[in-house]
Structures are given as structure tokens and as C-alpha cells.
N, CA, C and O atoms as a GROMACS GRO file, in nm:
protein
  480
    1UNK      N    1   1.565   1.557   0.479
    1UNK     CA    2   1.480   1.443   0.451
    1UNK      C    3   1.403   1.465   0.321
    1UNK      O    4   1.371   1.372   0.246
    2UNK      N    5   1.375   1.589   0.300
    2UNK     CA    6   1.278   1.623   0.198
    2UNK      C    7   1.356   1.618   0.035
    2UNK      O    8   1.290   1.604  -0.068
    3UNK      N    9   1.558   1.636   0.040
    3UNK     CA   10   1.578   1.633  -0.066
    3UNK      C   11   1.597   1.509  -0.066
    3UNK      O   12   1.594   1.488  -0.187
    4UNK      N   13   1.619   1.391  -0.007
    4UNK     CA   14   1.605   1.247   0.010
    4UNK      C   15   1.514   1.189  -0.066
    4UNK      O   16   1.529   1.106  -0.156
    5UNK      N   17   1.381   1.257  -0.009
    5UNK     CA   18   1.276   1.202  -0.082
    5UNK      C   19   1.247   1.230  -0.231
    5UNK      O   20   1.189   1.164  -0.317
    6UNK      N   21   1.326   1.390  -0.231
    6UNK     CA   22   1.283   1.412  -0.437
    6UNK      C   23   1.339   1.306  -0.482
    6UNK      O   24   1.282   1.218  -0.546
    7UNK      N   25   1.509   1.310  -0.438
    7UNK     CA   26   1.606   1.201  -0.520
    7UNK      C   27   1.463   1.041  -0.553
    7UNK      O   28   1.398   1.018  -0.655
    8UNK      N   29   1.464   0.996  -0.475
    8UNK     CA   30   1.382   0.920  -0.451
    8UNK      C   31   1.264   0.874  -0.559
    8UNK      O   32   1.238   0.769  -0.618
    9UNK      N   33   1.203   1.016  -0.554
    9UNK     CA   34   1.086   1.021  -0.724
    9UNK      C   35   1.176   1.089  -0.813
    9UNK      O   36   1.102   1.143  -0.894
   10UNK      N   37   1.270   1.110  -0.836
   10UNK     CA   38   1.330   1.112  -0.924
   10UNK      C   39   1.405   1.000  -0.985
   10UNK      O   40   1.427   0.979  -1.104
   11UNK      N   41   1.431   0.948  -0.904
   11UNK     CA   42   1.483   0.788  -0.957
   11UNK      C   43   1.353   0.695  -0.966
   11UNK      O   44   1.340   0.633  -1.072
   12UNK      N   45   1.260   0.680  -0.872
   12UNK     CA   46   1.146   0.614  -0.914
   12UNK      C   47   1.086   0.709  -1.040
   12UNK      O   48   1.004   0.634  -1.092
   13UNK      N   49   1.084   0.838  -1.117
   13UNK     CA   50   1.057   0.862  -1.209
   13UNK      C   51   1.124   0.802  -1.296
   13UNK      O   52   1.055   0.709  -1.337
   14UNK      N   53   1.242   0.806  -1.357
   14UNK     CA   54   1.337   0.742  -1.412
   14UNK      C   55   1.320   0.613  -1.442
   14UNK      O   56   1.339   0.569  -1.555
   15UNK      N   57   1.267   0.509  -1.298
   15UNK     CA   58   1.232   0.391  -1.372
   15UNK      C   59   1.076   0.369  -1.418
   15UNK      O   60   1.035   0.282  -1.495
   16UNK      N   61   1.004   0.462  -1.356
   16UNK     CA   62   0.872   0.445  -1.402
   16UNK      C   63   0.867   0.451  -1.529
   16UNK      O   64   0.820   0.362  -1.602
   17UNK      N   65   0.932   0.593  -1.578
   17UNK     CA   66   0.887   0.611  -1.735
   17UNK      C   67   0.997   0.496  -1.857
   17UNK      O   68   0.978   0.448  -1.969
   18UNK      N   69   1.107   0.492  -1.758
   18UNK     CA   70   1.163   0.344  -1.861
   18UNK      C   71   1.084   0.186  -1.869
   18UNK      O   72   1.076   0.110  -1.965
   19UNK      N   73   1.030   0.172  -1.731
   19UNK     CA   74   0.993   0.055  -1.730
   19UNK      C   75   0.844   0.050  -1.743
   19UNK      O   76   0.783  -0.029  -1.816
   20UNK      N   77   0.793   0.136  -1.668
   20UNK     CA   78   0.619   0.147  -1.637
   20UNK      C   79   0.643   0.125  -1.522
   20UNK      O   80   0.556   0.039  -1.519
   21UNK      N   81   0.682   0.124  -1.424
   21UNK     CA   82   0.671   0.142  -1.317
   21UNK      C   83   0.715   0.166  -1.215
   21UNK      O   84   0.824   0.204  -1.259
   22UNK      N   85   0.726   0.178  -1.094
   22UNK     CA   86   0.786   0.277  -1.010
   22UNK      C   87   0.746   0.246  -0.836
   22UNK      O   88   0.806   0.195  -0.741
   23UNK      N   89   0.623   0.304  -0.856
   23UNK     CA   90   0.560   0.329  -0.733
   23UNK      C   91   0.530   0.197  -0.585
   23UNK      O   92   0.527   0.228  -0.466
   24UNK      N   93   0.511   0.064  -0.637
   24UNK     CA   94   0.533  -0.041  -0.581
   24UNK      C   95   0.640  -0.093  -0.557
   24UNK      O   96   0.656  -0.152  -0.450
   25UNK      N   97   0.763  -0.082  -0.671
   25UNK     CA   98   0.844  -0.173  -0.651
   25UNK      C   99   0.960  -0.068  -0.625
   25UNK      O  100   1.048  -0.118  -0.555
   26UNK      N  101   0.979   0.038  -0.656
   26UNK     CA  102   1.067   0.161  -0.586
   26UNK      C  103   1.037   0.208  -0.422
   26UNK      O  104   1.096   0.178  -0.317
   27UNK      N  105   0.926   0.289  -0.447
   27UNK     CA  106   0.870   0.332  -0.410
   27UNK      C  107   0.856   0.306  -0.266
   27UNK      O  108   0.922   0.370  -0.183
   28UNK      N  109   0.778   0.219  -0.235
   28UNK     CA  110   0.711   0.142  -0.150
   28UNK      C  111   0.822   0.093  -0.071
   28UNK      O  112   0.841   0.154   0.034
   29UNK      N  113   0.898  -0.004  -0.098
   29UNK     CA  114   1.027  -0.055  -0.034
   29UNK      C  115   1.110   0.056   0.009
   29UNK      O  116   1.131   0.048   0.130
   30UNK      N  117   1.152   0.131  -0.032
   30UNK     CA  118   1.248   0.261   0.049
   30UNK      C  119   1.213   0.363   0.089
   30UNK      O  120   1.287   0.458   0.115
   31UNK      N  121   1.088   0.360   0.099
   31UNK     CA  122   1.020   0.430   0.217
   31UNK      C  123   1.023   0.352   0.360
   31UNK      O  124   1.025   0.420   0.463
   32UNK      N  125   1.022   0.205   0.368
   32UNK     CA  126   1.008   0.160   0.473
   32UNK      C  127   1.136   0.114   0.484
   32UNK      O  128   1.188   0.119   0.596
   33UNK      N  129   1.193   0.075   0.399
   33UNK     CA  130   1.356   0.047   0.415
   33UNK      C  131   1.420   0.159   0.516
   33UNK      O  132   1.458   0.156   0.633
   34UNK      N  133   1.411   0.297   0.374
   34UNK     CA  134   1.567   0.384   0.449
   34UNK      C  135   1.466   0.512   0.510
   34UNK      O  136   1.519   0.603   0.573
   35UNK      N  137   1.364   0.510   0.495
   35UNK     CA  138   1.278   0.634   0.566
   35UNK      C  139   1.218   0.582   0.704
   35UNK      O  140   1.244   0.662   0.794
   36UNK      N  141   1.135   0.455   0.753
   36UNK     CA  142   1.105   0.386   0.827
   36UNK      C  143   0.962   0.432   0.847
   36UNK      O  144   0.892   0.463   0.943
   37UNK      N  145   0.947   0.425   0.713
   37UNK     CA  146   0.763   0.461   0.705
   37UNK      C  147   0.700   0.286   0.784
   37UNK      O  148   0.769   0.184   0.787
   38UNK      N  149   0.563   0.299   0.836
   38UNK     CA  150   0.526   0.172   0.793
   38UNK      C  151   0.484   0.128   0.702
   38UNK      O  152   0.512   0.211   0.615
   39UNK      N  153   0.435   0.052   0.660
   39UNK     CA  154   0.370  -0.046   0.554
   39UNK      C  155   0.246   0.038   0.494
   39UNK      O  156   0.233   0.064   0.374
   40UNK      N  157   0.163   0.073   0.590
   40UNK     CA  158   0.044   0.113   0.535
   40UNK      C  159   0.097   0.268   0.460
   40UNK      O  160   0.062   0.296   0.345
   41UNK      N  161   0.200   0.378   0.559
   41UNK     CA  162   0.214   0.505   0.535
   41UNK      C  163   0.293   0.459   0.431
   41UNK      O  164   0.315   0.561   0.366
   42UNK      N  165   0.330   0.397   0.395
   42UNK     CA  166   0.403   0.375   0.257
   42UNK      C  167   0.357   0.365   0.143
   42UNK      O  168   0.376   0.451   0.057
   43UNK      N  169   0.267   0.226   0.119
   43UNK     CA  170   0.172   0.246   0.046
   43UNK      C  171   0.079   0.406   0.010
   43UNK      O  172   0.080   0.479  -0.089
   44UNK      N  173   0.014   0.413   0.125
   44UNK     CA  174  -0.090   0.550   0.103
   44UNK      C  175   0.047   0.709   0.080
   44UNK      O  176   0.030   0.831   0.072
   45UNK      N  177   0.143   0.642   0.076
   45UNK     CA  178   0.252   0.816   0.055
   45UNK      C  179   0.286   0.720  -0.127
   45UNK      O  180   0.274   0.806  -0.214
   46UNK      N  181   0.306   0.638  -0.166
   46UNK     CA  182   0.332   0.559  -0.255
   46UNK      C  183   0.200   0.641  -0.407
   46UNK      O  184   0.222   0.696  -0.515
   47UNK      N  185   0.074   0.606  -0.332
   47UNK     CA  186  -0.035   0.616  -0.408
   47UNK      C  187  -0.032   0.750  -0.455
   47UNK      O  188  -0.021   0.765  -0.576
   48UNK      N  189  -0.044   0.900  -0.343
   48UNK     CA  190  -0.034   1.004  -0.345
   48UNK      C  191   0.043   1.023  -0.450
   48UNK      O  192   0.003   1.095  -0.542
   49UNK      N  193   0.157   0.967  -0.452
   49UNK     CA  194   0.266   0.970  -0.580
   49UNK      C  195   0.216   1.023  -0.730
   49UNK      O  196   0.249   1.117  -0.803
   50UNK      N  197   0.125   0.922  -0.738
   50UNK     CA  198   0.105   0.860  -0.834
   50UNK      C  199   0.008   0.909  -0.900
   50UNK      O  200  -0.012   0.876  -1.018
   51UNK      N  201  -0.063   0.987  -0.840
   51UNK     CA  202  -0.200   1.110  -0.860
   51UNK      C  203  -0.161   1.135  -1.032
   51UNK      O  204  -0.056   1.108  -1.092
   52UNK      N  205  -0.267   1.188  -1.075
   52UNK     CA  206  -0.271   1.316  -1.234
   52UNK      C  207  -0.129   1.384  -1.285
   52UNK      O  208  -0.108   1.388  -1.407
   53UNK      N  209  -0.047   1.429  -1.206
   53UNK     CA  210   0.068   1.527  -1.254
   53UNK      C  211   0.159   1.419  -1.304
   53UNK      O  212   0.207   1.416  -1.418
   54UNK      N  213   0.181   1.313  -1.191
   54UNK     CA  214   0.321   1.236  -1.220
   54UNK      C  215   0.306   1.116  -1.344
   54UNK      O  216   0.392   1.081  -1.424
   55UNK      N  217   0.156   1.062  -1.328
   55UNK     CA  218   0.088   0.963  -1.463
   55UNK      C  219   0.074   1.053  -1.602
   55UNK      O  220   0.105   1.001  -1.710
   56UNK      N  221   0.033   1.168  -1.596
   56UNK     CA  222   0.046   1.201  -1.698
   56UNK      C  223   0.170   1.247  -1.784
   56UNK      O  224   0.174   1.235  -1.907
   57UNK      N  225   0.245   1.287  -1.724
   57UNK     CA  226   0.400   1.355  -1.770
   57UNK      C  227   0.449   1.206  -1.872
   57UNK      O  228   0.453   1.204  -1.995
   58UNK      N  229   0.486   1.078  -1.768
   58UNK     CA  230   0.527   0.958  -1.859
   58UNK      C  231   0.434   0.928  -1.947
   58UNK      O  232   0.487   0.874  -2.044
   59UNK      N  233   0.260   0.944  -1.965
   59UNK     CA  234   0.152   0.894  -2.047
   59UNK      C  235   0.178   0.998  -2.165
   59UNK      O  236   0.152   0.963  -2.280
   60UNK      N  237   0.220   1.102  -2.145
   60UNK     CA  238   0.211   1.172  -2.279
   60UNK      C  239   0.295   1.129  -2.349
   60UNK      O  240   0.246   1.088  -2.454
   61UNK      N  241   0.464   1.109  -2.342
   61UNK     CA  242   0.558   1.018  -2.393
   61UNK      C  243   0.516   0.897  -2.498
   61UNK      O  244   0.564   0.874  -2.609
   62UNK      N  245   0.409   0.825  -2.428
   62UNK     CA  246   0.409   0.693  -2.465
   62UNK      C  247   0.297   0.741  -2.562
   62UNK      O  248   0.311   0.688  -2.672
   63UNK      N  249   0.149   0.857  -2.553
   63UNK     CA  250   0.101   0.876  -2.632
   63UNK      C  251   0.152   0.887  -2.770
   63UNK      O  252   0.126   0.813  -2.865
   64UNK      N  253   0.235   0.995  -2.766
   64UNK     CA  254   0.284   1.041  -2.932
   64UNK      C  255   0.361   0.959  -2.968
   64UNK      O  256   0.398   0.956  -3.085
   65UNK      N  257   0.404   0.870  -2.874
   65UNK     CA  258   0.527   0.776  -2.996
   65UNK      C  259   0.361   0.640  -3.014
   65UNK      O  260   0.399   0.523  -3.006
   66UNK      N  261   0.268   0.649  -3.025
   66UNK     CA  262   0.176   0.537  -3.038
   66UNK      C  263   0.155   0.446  -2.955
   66UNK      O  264   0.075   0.357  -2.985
   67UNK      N  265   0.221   0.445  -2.829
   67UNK     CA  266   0.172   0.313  -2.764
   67UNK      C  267   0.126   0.295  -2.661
   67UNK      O  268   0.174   0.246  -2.559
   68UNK      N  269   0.010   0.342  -2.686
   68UNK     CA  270  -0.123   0.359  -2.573
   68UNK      C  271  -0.233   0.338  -2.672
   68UNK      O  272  -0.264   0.394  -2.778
   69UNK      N  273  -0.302   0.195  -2.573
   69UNK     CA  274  -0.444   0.171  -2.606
   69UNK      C  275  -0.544   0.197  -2.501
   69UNK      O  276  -0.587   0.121  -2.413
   70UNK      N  277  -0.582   0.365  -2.537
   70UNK     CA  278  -0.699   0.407  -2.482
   70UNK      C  279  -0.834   0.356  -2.415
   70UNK      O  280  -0.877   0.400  -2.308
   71UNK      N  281  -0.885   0.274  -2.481
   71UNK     CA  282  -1.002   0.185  -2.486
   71UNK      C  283  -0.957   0.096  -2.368
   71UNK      O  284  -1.025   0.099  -2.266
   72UNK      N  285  -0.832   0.005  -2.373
   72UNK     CA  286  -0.765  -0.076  -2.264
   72UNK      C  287  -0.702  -0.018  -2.137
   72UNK      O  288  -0.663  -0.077  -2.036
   73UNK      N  289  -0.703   0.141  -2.176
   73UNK     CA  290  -0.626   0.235  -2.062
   73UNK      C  291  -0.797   0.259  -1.938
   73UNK      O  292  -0.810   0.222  -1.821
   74UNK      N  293  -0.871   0.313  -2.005
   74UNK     CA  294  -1.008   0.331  -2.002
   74UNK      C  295  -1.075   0.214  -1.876
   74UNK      O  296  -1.117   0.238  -1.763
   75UNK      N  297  -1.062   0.080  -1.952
   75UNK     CA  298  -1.145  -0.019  -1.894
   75UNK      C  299  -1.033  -0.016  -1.756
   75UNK      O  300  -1.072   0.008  -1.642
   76UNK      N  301  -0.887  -0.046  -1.792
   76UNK     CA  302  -0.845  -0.109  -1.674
   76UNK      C  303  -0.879  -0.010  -1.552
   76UNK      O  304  -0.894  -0.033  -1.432
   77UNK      N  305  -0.884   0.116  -1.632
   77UNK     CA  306  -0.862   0.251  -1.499
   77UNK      C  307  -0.999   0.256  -1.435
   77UNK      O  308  -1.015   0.271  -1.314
   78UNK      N  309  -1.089   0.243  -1.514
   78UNK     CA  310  -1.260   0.199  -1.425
   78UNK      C  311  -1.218   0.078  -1.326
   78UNK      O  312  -1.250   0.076  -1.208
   79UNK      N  313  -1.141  -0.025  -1.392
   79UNK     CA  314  -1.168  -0.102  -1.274
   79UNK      C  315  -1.081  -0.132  -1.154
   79UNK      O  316  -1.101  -0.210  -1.062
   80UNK      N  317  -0.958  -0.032  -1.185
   80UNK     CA  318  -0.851  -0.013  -1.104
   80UNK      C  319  -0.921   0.100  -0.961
   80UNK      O  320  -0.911   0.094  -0.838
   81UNK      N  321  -0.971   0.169  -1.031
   81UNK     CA  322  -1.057   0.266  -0.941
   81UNK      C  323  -1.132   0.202  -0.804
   81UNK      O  324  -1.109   0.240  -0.690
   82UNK      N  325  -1.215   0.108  -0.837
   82UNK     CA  326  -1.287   0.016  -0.786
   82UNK      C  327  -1.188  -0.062  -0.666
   82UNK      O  328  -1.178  -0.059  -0.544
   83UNK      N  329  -1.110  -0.147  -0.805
   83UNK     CA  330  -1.014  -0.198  -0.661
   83UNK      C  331  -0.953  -0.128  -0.607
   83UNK      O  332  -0.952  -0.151  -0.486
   84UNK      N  333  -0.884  -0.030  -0.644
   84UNK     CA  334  -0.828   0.061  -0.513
   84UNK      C  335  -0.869   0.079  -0.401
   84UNK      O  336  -0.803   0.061  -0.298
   85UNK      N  337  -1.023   0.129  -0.412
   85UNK     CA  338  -1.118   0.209  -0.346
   85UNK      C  339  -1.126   0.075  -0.250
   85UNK      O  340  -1.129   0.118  -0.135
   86UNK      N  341  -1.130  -0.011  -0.249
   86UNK     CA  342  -1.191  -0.174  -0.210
   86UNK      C  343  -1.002  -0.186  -0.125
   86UNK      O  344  -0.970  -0.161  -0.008
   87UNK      N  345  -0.936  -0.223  -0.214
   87UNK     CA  346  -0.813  -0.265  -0.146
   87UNK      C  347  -0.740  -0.128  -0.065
   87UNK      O  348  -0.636  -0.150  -0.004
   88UNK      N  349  -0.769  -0.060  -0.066
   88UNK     CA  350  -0.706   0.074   0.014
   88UNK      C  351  -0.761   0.036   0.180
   88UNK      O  352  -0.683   0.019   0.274
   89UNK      N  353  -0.929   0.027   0.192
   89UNK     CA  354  -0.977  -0.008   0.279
   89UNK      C  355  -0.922  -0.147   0.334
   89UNK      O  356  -0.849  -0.145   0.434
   90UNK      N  357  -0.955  -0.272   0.271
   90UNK     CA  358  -0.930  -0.365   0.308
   90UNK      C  359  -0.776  -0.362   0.423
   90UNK      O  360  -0.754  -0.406   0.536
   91UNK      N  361  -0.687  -0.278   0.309
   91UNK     CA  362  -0.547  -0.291   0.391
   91UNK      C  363  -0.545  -0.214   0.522
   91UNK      O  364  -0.454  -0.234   0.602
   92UNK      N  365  -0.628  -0.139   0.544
   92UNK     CA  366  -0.634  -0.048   0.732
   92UNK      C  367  -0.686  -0.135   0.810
   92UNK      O  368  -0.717  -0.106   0.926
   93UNK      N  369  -0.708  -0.290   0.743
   93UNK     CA  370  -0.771  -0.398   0.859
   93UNK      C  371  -0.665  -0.482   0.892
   93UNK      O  372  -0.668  -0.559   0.988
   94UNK      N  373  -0.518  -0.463   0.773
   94UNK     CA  374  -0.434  -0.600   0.808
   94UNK      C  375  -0.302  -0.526   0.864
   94UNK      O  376  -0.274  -0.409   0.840
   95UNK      N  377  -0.225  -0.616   0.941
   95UNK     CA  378  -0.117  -0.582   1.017
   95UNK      C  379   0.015  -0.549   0.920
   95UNK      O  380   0.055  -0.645   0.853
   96UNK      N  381   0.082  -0.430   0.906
   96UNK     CA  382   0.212  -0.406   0.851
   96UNK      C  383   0.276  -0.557   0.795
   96UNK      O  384   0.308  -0.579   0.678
   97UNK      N  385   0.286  -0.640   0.891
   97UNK     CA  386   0.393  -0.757   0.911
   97UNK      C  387   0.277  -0.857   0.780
   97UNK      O  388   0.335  -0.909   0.685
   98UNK      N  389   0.162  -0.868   0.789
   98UNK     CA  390   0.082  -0.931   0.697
   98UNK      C  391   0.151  -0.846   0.523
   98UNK      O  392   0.236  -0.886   0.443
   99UNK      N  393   0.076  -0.738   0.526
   99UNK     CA  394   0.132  -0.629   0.403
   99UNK      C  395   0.271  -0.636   0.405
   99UNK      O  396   0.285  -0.561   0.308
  100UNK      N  397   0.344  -0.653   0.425
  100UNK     CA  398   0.480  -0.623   0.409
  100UNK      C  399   0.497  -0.794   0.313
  100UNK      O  400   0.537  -0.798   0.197
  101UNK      N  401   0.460  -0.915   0.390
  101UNK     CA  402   0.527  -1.020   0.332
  101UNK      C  403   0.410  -1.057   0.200
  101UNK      O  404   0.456  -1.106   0.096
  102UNK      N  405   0.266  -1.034   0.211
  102UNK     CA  406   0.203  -0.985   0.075
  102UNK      C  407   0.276  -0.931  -0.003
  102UNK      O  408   0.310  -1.000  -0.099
  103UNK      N  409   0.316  -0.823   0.004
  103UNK     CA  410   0.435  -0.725  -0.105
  103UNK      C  411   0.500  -0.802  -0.162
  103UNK      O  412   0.484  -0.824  -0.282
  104UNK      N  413   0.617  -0.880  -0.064
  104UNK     CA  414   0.700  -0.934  -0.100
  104UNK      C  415   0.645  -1.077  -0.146
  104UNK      O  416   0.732  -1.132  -0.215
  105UNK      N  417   0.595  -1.112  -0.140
  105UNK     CA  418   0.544  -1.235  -0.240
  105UNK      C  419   0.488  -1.176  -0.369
  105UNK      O  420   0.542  -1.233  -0.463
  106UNK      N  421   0.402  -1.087  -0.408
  106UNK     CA  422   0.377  -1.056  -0.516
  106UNK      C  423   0.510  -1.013  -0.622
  106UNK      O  424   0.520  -1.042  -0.741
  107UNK      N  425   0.610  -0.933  -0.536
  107UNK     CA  426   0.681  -0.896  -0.626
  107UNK      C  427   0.812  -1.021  -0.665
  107UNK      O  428   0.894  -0.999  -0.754
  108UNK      N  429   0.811  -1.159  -0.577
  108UNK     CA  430   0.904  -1.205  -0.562
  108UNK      C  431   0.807  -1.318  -0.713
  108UNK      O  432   0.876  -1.362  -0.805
  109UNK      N  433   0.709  -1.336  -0.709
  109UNK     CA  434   0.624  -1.406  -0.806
  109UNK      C  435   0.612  -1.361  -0.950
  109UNK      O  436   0.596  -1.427  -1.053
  110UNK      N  437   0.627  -1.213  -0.928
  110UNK     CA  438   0.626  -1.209  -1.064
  110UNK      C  439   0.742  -1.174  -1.110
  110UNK      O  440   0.751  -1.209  -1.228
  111UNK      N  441   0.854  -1.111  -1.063
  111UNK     CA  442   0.996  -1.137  -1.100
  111UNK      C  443   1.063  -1.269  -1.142
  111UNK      O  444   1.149  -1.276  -1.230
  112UNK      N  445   1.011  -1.385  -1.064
  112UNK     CA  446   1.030  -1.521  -1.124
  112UNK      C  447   0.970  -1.543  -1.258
  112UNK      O  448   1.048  -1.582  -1.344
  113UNK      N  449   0.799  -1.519  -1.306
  113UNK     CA  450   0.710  -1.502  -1.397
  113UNK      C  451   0.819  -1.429  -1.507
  113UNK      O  452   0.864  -1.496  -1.600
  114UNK      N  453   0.856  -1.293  -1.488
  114UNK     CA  454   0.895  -1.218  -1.579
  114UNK      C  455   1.072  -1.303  -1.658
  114UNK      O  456   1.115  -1.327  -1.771
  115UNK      N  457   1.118  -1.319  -1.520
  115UNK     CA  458   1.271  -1.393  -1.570
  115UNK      C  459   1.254  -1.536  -1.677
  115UNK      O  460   1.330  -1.558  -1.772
  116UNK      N  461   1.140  -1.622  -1.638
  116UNK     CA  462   1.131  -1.742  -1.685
  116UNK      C  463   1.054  -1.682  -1.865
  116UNK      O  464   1.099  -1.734  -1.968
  117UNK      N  465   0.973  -1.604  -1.871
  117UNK     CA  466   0.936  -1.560  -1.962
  117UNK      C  467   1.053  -1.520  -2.104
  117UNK      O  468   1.061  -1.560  -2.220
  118UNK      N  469   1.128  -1.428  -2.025
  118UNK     CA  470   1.235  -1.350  -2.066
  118UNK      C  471   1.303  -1.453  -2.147
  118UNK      O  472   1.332  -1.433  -2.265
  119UNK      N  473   1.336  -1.588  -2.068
  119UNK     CA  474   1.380  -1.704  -2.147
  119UNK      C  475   1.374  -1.796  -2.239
  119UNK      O  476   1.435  -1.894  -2.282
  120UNK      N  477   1.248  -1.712  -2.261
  120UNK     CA  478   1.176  -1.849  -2.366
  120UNK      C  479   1.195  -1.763  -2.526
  120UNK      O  480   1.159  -1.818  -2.631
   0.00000   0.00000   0.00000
């Protein structure tokens, strides 16, 4: 199970550092897909992910080739902090079956957002 799971952040590494991201839209789904985490242990094994070692490895990349704005890295991460801290809690009040189709509307919204964009 455990080399399951490297493969796993290894391919969610792979798309994190190509795309920016990983941990929600990898991540999250095949843990509850092919592992049969729930919703919440997914998320909170998702987040763990995502700690100092694994953000920084892809952030240094993007440092030296220039494309990181500090100042904008800065503000969002103060206020990402906040909501975390706020939405981490909030979610130990709502039912898997609530979080699960949340998920899937956010990601089904902005995949539409991103495709229609892509087109213009």
C-alpha cells in the first residue's frame, strides 16, 4: 500500500510542479477513489502532503527561473493560513457525501472556467 501511495506523490509531484498543482485535484480523488480514504481523511492526508519539504522543492524551480511574486506569495499565504485554519474546522462539521460533491463542483467549475478561457 505504501509503494502505491509514493507512486501516487510522485505522479501528483510531476503534475504539481508542471502545472501548480496536485494536491486537490490528484491527490484528494485517489485517495478516496482507489485507497477508500474518506473525504475528510483525504483531504487532512492531502494537506499533510503539502507541508514545507514538498512546496518548497517545486518553489525553488520557479524561484530562479523568475516567476515568483513574493509580495503576492506572502499576502496570499497570510491569508490562506487563516482560511485553512477556518475551513479545516468548518469541514469536521459537514458529512463526506456534502464534501465530496463540494469538491466536485469546484473542480467541475473551474475546469469549464479554464477550457472556455483557453478559447478565447
Amino acid at each position: 500500500m505504501l509503494i502505491w501511495a509514493a507512486l501516487l506523490g510522485i505522479v501528483s509531484g510531476v503534475i504539481s510542479g508542471f502545472l501548480g498543482l496536485g494536491g486537490a485535484i490528484v491527490i484528494v480523488p485517489m485517495l478516496v477513489l482507489l485507497f477508500g480514504m474518506s473525504q475528510k481523511q483525504a483531504q487532512g492526508t492531502s494537506l499533510a502532503t503539502l507541508l514545507l519539504p514538498i512546496g518548497l522543492a517545486a518553489f525553488l524551480q520557479y524561484y530562479r527561473a523568475g516567476h515568483v511574486n513574493l509580495k503576492m506569495a506572502a499576502a496570499i499565504g497570510f491569508g490562506f493560513a487563516i482560511g485553512a485554519y477556518f475551513g479545516g474546522a468548518w469541514a469536521q462539521d459537514v458529512s463526506d457525501v456534502v464534501l465530496k460533491r463540494a469538491f466536485a463542483v469546484v473542480l467541475m467549475v473551474t475546469a469549464v472556467r479554464m477550457w472556455i478561457a483557453a478559447a478565447r
